[in-house]
C-alpha positions in Angstrom: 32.3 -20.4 -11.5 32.0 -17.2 -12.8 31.6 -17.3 -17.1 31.8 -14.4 -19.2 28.6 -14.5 -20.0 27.1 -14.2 -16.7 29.8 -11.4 -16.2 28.3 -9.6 -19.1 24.5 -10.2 -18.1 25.6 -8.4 -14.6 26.7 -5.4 -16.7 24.2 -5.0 -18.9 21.7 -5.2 -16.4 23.3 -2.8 -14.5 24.0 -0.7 -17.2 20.2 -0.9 -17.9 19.2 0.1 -14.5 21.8 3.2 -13.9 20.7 5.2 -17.1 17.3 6.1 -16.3 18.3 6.3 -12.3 21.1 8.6 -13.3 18.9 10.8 -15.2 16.3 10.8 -12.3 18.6 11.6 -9.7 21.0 13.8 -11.5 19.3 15.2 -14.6 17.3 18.1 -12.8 20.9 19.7 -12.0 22.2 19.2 -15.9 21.7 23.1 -16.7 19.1 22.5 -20.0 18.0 25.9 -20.9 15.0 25.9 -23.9 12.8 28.3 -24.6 9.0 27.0 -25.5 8.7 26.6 -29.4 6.5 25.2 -31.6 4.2 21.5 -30.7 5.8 18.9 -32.1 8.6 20.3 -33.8 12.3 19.0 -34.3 14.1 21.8 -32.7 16.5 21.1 -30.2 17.9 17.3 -29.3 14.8 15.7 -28.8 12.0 18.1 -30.6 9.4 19.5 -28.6 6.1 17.9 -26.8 2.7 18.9 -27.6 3.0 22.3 -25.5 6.1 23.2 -27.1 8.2 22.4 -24.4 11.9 20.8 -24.9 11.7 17.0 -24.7 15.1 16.8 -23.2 14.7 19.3 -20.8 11.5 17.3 -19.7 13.1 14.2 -20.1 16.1 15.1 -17.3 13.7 16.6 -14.7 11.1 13.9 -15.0 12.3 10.6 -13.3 12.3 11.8 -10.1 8.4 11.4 -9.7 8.2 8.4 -12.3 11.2 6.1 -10.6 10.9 7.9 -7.3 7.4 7.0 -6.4 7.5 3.1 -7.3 10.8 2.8 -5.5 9.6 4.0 -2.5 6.5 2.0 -2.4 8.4 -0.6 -2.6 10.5 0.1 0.4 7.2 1.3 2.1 5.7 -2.3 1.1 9.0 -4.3 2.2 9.5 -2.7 5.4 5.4 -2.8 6.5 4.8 -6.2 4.9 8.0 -7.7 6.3 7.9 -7.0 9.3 4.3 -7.8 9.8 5.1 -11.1 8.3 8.3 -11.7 10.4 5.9 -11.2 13.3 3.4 -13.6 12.6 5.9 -16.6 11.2 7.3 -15.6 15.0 4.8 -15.9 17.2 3.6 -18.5 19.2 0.1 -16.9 19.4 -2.0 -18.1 16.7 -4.5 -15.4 17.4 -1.8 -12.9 16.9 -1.0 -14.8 13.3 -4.7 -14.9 12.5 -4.9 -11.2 13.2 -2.2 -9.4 11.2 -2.9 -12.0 8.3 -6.5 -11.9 8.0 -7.3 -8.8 7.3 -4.6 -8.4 4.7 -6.6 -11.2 2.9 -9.7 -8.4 2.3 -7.2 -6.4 0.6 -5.9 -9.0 -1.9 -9.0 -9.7 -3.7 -9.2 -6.0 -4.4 -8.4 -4.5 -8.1 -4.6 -2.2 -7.0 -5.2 -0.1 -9.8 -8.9 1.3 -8.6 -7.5 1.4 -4.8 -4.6 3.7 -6.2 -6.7 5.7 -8.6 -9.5 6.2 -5.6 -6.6 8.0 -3.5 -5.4 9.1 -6.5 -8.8 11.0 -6.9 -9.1 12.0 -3.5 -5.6 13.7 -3.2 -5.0 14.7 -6.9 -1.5 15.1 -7.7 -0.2 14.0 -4.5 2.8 11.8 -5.0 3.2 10.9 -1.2 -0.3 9.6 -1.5 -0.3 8.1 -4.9 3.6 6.0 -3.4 1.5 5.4 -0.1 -1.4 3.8 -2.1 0.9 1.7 -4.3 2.5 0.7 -1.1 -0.5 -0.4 0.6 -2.0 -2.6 -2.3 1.5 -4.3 -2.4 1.7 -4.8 1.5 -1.0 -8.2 1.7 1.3 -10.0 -0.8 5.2 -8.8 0.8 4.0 -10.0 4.2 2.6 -13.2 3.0 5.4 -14.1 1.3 7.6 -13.4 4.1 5.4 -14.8 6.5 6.0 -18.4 4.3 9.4 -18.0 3.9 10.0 -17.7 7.0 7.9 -20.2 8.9 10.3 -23.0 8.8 13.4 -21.1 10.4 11.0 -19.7 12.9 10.5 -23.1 14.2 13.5 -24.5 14.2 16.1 -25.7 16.8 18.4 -23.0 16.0 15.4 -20.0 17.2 14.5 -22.6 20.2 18.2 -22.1 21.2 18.3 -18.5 20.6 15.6 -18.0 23.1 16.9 -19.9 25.8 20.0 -17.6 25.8 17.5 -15.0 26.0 18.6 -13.1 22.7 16.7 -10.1 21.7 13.8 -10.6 19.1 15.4 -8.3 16.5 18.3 -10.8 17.0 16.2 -13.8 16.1 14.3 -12.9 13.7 15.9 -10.1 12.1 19.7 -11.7 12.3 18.3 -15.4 11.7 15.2 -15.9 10.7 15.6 -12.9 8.2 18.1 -14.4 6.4 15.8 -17.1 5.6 13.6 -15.0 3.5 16.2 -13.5 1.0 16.3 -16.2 -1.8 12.1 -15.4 -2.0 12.5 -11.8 -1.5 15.3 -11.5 -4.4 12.9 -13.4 -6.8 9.7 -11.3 -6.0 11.9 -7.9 -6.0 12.0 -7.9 -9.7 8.5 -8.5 -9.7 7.7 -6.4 -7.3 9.4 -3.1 -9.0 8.2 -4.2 -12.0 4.3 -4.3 -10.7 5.0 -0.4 -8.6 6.6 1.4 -11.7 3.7 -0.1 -13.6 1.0 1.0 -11.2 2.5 4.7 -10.7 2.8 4.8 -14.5 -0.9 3.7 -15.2 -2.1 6.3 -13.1 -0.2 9.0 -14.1 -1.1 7.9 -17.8 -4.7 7.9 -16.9 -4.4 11.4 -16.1 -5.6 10.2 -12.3 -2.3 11.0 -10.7 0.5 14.2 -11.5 -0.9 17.4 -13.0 -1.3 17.0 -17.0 1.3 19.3 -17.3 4.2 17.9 -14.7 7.3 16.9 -16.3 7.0 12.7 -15.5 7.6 10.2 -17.8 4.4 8.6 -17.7 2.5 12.0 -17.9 4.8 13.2 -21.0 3.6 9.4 -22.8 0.2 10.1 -22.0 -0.1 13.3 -23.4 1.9 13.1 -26.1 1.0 9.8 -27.4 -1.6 11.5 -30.2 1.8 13.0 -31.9 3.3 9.7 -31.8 4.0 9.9 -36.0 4.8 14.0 -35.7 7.6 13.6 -32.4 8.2 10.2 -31.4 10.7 11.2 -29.3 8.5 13.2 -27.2 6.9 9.5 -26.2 9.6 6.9 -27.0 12.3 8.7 -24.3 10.4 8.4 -21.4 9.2 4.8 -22.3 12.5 3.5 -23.5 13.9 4.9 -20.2 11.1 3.2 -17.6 11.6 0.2 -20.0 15.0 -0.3 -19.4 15.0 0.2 -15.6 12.3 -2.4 -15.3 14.0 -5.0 -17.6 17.7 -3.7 -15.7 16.1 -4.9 -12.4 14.5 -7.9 -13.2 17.9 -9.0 -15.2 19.6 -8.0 -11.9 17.0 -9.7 -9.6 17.3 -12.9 -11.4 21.1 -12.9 -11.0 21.0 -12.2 -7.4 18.2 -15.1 -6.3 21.0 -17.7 -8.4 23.9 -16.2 -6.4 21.4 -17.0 -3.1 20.8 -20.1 -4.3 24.4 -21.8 -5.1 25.7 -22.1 -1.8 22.7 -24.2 -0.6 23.2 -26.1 -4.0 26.6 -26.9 -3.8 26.2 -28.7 -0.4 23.4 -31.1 -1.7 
């Protein structure tokens, strides 16, 4: 049954999501024309940043990076990590489990934040490299959790059959066996996004990622956090904005692993 509450939950959460991807996505074509004033003053909407640049005019071009870059390392991570771990629930060669699964386990016990910010170095302001680094550190985890999801349908009667009619592999494990691992996905996605847009944002913050000077959310906090008390704005925009689409997602990720779970519920 659907209440009105849960109703409402759904739209805030997707209210909370599709402001801050609206203004990514759409905000670098809202014609904001502001000349550079004084640091830290109140003219226009917003005020000004510490260079004297319009904080609105920053705000609406700087989510492509900041959202961008988390969003697709997690696509990167979920379509690398699932499909390695797709393969080696699969198999029936141990050694071929054993070797795509072992060597993510060096990776795990390794700090993502000093992986990312040692590419990070190495290619400075790169955001390909930075959303390939946040990718990889997320990678181990994705395809061990779909590796255990999907173990059980892997083995089962229903795959056994599948085989002996000789169907494909994407068939199986893609059209079967892949539907296994939704519930687990849905509840790590919130997670997930959560952990990427917090990774790109530390190392942009840290002044490891972007150039000090690019228009990103998590840059503009960094550098404007010492005139926190003079423009607030300058710092609270950006991190109200990569607040809600964090808290949006999770809200919406919740809501989607209770959808996945009430069929199986109702028939126990």
């Amino acid at each position: 049954m659907n209440h009105p509450g849960a109703r409402m939950s759904v739209v805030v959460s997707v209210m909370l999501v599709l402001l801050p991807l609206l203004v990514a996505v759409f905000g670098p074509l809202v014609p904001v024309q502001a000349e550079p004033g004084l640091p830290y003053a109140s003219e226009g909407v917003l005020g000004t940043d510490g260079l004297g640049r319009d904080v609105l005019q920053l705000l609406l071009v700087g989510g492509r990076t900041a959202l961008g870059m988390a969003i697709g390392a997690v696509v990167i991570a979920y379509v690398i990590g699932g499909l390695i771990g797709l393969v080696a629930a699969s198999t029936r060669h141990r050694w071929l489990d054993e070797g795509l699964i072992r060597p993510l386990d060096v990776l795990l016990p390794l700090p993502s934040l000093l992986v990312i910010s040692v590419v990070a170095v190495g290619w400075r302001a790169s955001a390909l490299a930075i959303t390939l680094a946040v990718a990889l550190v997320n990678v181990p985890t994705v395809a061990r959790l779909v590796r255990a999801a999907a173990l059980d349908a892997a083995s089962s009667p229903v795959v056994e059959a599948l085989r002996m009619q000789r169907e494909s592999w994407f068939t199986i494990n893609l059209g079967y066996v892949g539907r296994s691992v939704l519930g687990p996905v849905a509840a790590d996605l919130g997670t997930r996004i959560t952990l990427a847009v917090f990774l790109v944002a530390s190392v942009n913050f840290l002044g490891l990622g972007l150039s000090p000077t690019a228009p990103d959310w998590a840059v503009s906090i960094s550098r404007n956090r010492e005139g926190l008390l003079l423009q607030p704005w300058s710092v609270l925009a950006p991190a109200l904005l990569l607040v809600s689409f964090t808290l949006g997602f999770n809200l919406l990720a919740d809501r989607l692993l209770h959808h996945t779970r009430r069929p199986t519920e109702a028939t126990e």
